[in-house]
MARNU-351930 format. One record per residue (C-alpha): x, y, z; residue in one letter. Coordinates in steps of 0.02 Angstrom, whole numbers, plus 50000, padded with zeros to 5 digits. Each point is the difference from the previous one (the first is absolute). Example, Ala and Ser with C-alpha at 12.3 -4.5 7.8 and 13.67 -1.06 7.14 Angstrom:
506154977550390a
500695017249967s
! end
This chain:
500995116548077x
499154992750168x
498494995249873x
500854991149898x
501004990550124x
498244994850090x
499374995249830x
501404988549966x
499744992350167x
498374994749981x
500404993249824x
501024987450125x
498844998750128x
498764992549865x
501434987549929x
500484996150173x
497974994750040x
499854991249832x
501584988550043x
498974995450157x
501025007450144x
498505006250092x
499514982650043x
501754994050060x
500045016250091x
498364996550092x
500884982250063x
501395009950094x
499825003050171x
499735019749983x
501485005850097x
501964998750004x
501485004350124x
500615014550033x
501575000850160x
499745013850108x
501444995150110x
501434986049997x
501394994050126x
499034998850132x
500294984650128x
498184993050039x
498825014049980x
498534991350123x
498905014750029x
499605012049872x
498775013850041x
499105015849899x
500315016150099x
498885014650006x
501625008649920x
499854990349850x
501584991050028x
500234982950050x
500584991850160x
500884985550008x
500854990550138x
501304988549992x
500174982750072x
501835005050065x
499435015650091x
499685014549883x
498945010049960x
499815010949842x
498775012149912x
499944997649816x
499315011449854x
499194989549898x
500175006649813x
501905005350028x
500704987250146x
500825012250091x
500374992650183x
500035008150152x
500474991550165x
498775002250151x
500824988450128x
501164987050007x
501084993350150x
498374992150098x
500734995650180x
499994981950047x
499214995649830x
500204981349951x
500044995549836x
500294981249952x
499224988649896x
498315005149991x
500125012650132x
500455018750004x
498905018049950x
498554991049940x
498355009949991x
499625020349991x
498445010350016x
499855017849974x
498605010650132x
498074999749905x
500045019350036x
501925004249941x
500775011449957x
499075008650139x
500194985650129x
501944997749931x
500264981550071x
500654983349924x
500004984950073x
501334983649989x
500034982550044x
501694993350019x
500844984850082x
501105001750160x
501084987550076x
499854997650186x
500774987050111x
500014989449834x
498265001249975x
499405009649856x
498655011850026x
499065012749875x
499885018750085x
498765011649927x
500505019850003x
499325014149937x
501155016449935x
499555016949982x
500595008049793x
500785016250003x
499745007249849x
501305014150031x
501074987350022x
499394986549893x
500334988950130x
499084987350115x
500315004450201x
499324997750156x
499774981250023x
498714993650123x
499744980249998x
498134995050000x
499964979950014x
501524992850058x
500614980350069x
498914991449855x
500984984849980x
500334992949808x
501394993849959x
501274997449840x
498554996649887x
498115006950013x
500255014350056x
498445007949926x
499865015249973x
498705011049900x
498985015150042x
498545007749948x
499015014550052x
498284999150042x
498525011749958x
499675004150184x
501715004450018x
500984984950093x
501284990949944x
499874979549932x
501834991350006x
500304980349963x
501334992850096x
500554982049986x
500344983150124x
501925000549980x
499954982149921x
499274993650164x
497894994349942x
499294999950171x
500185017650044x
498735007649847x
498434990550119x
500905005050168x
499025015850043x
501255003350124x
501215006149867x
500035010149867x
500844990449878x
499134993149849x
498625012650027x
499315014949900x
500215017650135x
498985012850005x
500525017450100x
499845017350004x
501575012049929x
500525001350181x
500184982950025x
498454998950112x
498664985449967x
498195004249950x
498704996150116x
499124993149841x
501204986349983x
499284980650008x
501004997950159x
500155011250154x
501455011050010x
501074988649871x
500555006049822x
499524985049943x
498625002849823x
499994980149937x
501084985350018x
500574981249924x
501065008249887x
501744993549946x
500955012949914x
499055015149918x
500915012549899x
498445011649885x
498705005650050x
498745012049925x
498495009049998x
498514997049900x
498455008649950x
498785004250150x
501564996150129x
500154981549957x
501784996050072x
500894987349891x
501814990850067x
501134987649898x
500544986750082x
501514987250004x
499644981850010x
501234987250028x
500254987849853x
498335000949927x
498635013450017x
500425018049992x
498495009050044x
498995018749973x
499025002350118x
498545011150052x
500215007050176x
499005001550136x
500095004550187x
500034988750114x
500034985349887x
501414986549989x
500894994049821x
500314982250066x
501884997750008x
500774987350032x
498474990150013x
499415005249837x
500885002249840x
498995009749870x
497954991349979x
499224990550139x
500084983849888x
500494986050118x
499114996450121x
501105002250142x
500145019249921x
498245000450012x
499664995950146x
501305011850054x
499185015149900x
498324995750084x
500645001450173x
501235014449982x
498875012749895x
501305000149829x
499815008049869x
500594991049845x
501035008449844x
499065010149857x
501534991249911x
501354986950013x
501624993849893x
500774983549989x
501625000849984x
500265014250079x
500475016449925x
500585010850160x
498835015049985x
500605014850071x
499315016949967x
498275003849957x
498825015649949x
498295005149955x
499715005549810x
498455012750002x
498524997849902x
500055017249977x
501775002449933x
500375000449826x
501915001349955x
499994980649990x
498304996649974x
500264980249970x
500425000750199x
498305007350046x
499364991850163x
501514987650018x
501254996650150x
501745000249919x
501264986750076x
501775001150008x
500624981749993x
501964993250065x
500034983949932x
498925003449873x
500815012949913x
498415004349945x
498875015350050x
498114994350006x
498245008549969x
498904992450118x
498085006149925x
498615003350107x
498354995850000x
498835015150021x
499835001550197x
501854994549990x
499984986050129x
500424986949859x
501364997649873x
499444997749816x
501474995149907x
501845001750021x
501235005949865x
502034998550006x
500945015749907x
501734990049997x
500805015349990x
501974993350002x
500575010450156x
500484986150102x
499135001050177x
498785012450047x
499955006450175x
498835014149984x
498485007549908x
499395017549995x
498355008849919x
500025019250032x
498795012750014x
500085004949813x
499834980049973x
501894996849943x
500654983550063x
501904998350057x
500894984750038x
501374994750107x
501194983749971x
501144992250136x
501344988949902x
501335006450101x
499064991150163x
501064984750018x
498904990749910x
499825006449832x
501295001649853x
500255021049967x
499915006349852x
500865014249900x
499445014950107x
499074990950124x
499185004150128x
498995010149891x
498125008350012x
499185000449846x
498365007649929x
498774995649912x
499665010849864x
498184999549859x
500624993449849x
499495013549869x
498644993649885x
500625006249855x
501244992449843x
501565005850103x
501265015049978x
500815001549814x
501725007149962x
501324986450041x
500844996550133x
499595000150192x
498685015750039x
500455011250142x
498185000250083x
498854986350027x
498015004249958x
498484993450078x
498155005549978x
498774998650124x
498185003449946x
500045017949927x
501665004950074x
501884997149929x
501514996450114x
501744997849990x
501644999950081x
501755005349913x
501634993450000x
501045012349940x
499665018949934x
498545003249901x
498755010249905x
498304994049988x
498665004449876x
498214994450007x
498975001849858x
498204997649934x
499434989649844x
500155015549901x
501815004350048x
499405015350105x
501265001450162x
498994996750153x
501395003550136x
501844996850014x
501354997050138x
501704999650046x
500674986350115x
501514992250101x
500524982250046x
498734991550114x
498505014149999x
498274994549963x
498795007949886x
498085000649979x
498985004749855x
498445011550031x
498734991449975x
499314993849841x
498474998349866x
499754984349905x
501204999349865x
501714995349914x
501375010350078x
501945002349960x
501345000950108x
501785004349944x
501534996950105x
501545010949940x
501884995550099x
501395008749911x
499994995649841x
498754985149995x
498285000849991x
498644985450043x
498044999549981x
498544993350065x
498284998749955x
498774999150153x
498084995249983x
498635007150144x
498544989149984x
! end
């Protein structure tokens, strides 16, 4: 019966491919949505944990651990003392330890309130895992003065094991060249809060500077540090960092191109934008895409950017030493803003929105993270109706999470039963790997059966 049912498939792979559907296929952008988690109020850092869960921290002052096939929540901490959260301020960035679980620390930037001045506090808690729980407290970086806007505030881990964090001027332009503050700077410190003794300046956190309001940054290939940046109204920036080096704020807005900019540049050591947008699109957060990763392979050696304005997230490609930006392509993807983008281990890329920041319009749902999932390069499911699992193929490999209940059967060309499997709501499943060939896979939920025929090239 299985032979015959592959048999007929193929019979409609072959009508499907003489219509012409491969080539309208091939114009699509290779993935689609799936929601991992919804109702969320401004999910503005989203991390991969070594636990294979995801962490997420709210603008208002949570925190949360998600699972990212079934969206199961779990609350770590909420109730931050003295937190501030207004306007653009509040729980802002999060960076799990380089060596966790087995150095169990996270660390927060959040906005206090002080005397009427705001001020972004930097802290570091200690996870229980008995207690699935973040304890312990201890504030690293402390009296950094922002203010209701530009706040900053990304992190990133470095490979020698310090800590990178943006932090903005507050709305107030003159601080990101004043070396006396920190504000409008990029930090760099040790997981104790202490300051490197490698660090451009003596004894001061401070990494790079002339920055307005940075909110990604990420790491490229052979350490390259990359940081979005927010202009004013006109030139939003990437840029490539450097220590010790200044970005030219307020003097400078995106290229040295007048000549009081250039002059400017030429005396003060800046280092101009790989890349600049007029109008503005408020880019927020940013990652690396490995050349090495495969489960979006059209992302290979790309910075992903999370856009506010835009709406829009953006593959920046690289040229080969990845110091320039090649081309630029928009995936409108119709979330409304974007505050955050992820790309795990495993190459899977997650994405945050923030409609429900003030400044957005929510959406059914929103806030909502979202994944995005390999279209499978096949002619679709058959049997009517909505399928209960959603296939993918990467190289010689089959994947594919389920909605409901089901029984799974994959089969060879021939009809011969290669494996089968049994699965729940939300669980994920892998084939073994396979030969060149055509391949069947047949989906059975109660009474309803769908198909699918699969090619490995």
């Amino acid at each position: 019966m299985l032979k015959l049912q592959v048999v007929a498939l193929f019979g409609a792979l072959l009508a499907w491919c003489a219509w012409g559907g491969l080539s309208c296929r091939a114009q699509e952008w290779g993935f689609e949505l799936r929601v991992v988690a919804q109702g969320l109020t401004v999910p503005w850092s989203v991390l991969w944990g070594a636990d294979g869960w995801l962490w997420c921290a709210e603008r208002p002052g949570r925190i949360i651990r998600i699972h990212p096939e079934t969206g199961e929540q779990r609350l770590l901490l909420t109730g931050i003392p003295g937190l501030y959260a207004y306007s653009e301020t509040g729980l802002l960035g999060m960076a799990l330890h380089p060596r966790f679980p087995d150095s169990p620390y996270v660390a927060i930037a959040y906005t206090v309130s002080t005397g009427g001045t705001v001020e972004l506090r930097i802290v570091r808690y200690r996870y229980d895992a008995t207690e699935d729980t973040l304890t312990a407290p201890q504030v690293l970086l402390s009296g950094i003065r922002v203010g209701n806007i530009h706040a900053g505030c990304r992190f990133l881990n470095l490979p020698d094991g310090t800590l990178l964090l943006t932090v903005g001027e507050g709305g107030i332009p003159s601080l990101s060249q004043d070396l006396r503050s920190l504000s409008g700077k990029v930090l760099r410190i040790r997981w104790d809060g202490s300051v490197p003794a490698d660090n451009p300046l003596p004894d001061s956190p401070i990494w790079a500077w002339g920055l307005r309001n940075s909110q990604g940054l990420a790491l490229g290939r052979g350490g390259i540090v990359y940081c979005s940046e927010h202009g004013a109204s006109t030139d939003d920036e990437i840029n490539l960092l450097q220590p010790g080096r200044n970005y030219g704020w307020p003097a400078v807005e995106g290229y040295c191109d007048t000549p009081t900019e250039q002059q400017f540049c030429r005396d003060s050591n800046v280092v101009e934008p790989l890349y600049a947008w007029t109008p503005t699109v408020a880019p927020c957060g940013l990652a690396y895409y490995d050349s090495t990763l495969s489960h979006l392979p059209q992302f290979r050696h790309s910075l992903l950017l999370a856009t506010l304005r835009g709406n829009t997230l953006y593959q920046l490609r690289l040229s080969a030493d990845g110091r320039r930006i090649t081309g630029a392509i928009p995936y409108a993807l119709g979330l409304g803003r974007l505050r955050d983008v992820l790309v795990a281990p495993q190459g899977r890329v997650f994405l945050s929105t923030s409609n429900r920041d003030g400044r957005g319009t929510p959406r059914p749902g929103d806030d909502k993270i979202v994944e995005l999932v390999p279209k499978a390069q096949d002619i679709g499911m058959t049997g009517g109706g909505e399928p209960p699992i959603h296939v993918w193929q990467e190289m010689d490999r089959v994947h594919c999470v389920v909605r409901s209940s089901v029984h799974l059967a994959l089969v060879d060309a021939c009809g011969r039963l290669l494996c089968r499997w049994r699965g729940e709501s939300g669980q994920r499943w892998t084939s073994p790997q396979l030969a060149p060939g055509w391949y069947g896979l047949i989906v059975h939920a109660g009474t309803r059966t769908w198909r699918q025929v699969l090619l490995v090239p």
